[in-house]
N, C-alpha and C positions, 0 to 999 in steps of 0.2 A: 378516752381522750388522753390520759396519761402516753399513751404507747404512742400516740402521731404528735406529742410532744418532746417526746425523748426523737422520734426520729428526726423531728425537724433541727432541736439542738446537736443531733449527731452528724448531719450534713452542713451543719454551722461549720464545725469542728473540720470537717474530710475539708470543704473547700478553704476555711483556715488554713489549714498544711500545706493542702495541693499550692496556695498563694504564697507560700513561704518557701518551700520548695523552687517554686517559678523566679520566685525573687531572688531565689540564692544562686539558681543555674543562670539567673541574665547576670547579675553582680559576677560571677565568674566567669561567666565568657566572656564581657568587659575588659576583666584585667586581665584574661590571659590576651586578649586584642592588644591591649594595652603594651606588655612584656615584650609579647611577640616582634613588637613594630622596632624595640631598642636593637642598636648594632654597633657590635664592638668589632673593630678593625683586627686582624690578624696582629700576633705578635709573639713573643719568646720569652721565656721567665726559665731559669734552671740555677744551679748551682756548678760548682766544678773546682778540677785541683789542680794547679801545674806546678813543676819543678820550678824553683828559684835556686838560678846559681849565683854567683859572685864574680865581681872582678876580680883580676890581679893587675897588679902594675910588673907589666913582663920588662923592663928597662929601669936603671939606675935612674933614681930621680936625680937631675940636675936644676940647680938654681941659678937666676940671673939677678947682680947685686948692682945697688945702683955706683956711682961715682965714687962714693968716699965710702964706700962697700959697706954702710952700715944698716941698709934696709936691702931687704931680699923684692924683689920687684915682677918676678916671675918662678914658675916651678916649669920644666920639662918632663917628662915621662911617656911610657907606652903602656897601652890597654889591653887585655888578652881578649876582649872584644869589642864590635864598634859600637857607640854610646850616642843616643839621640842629645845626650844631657848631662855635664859631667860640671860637680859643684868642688870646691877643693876650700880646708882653711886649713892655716898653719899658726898652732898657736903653741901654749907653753903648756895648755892641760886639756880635760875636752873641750872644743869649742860651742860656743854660742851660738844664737840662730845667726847674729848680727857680722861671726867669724868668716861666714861662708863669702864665697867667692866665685861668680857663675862664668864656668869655661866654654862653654857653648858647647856642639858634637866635639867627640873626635874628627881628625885628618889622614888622610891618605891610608893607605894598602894596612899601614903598620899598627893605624888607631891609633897615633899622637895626641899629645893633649900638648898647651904651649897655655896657662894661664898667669894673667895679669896681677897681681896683688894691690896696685896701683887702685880697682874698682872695689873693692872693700870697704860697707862704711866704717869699718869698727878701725882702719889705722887710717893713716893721714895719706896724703897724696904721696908721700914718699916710697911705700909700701909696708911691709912687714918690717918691724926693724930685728935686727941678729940674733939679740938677745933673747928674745919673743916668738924665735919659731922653733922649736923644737920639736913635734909632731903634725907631720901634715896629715891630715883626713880627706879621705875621695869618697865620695858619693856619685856613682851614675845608674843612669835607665837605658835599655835597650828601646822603648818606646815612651814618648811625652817628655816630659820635664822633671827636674829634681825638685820636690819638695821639701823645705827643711821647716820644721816646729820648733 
C-alpha cells in the first residue's frame, strides 16, 4: 500500500509542475502579446560637433548722435557674415542683460547692421548718452535668435 501511495503523491507533484509550468508559459505569452502590440514611431537621437566661428565687424563702427550731440542714438558697422540676429550694447564696462539692444538681421550684399539705441530699456529715450559708451559689444547668430542671460 505504501508504494501506490507514494505514486499517487508523486503524480500530485508531476501535475503540480506541469500546471505551473502552463501557467508560466500563458502569463508570458500574454505579455509578450502585450509588448508586442506597443509602437514607437521612427525617429533620431545622436550627438555631434561643429566648428564655431566668430564674427568680425569688417567696417569702422560709426555712431549717429542726437541734436545737442550728447546721447549716441545709433551704431553703424559691417559683419564678416550675414546674421539671422544681431544684439549690440554700448556701455562703460561689461554690459548687463538689460544693456543689450536687438538689431534685427543684417542688410544687403555687405551684412550692415544700422542699430537703434533709442529701443534699450536700460537708457532713456534719448539713447546712450557720451559719457556711457565706451565699449560696444556684438552678439549675433547665423541661425534663430540672440539670446542674452
Amino acid at each position: 500500500m505504501r508504494i501506490g501511495r507514494r505514486g499517487f503523491a508523486s503524480r500530485k507533484r508531476k501535475i503540480a509542475g506541469l500546471f505551473a509550468f502552463m501557467l508560466a508559459a500563458v502569463v508570458g505569452l500574454g505579455a509578450y502579446a502585450f509588448t508586442a502590440s506597443n509602437e514607437v514611431p521612427a525617429h533620431k537621437a545622436g550627438a555631434g560637433a561643429g566648428a564655431v566661428s566668430g564674427y568680425e565687424v569688417t567696417s569702422h563702427v560709426s555712431y549717429t548722435f542726437s541734436a545737442n550731440g550728447k546721447y549716441m542714438t545709433e551704431a553703424h558697422f559691417k559683419l564678416s557674415a550675414a546674421a539671422s540676429d544681431v544684439k549690440v550694447a554700448l556701455t562703460e564696462e561689461d554690459p548687463a542683460k538689460e544693456d543689450w539692444t536687438d538689431c534685427g538681421a543684417t542688410s544687403g550684399a555687405e551684412n550692415e547692421v544700422a542699430c537703434k539705441f533709442k529701443e534699450a530699456p536700460a537708457f532713456s529715450a534719448n539713447g546712450v548718452p557720451d559719457a556711457e559708451g565706451d565699449k560696444l559689444s556684438v552678439a549675433a547668430v547665423s541661425e534663430g535668435t540672440v539670446e542674452i542671460e
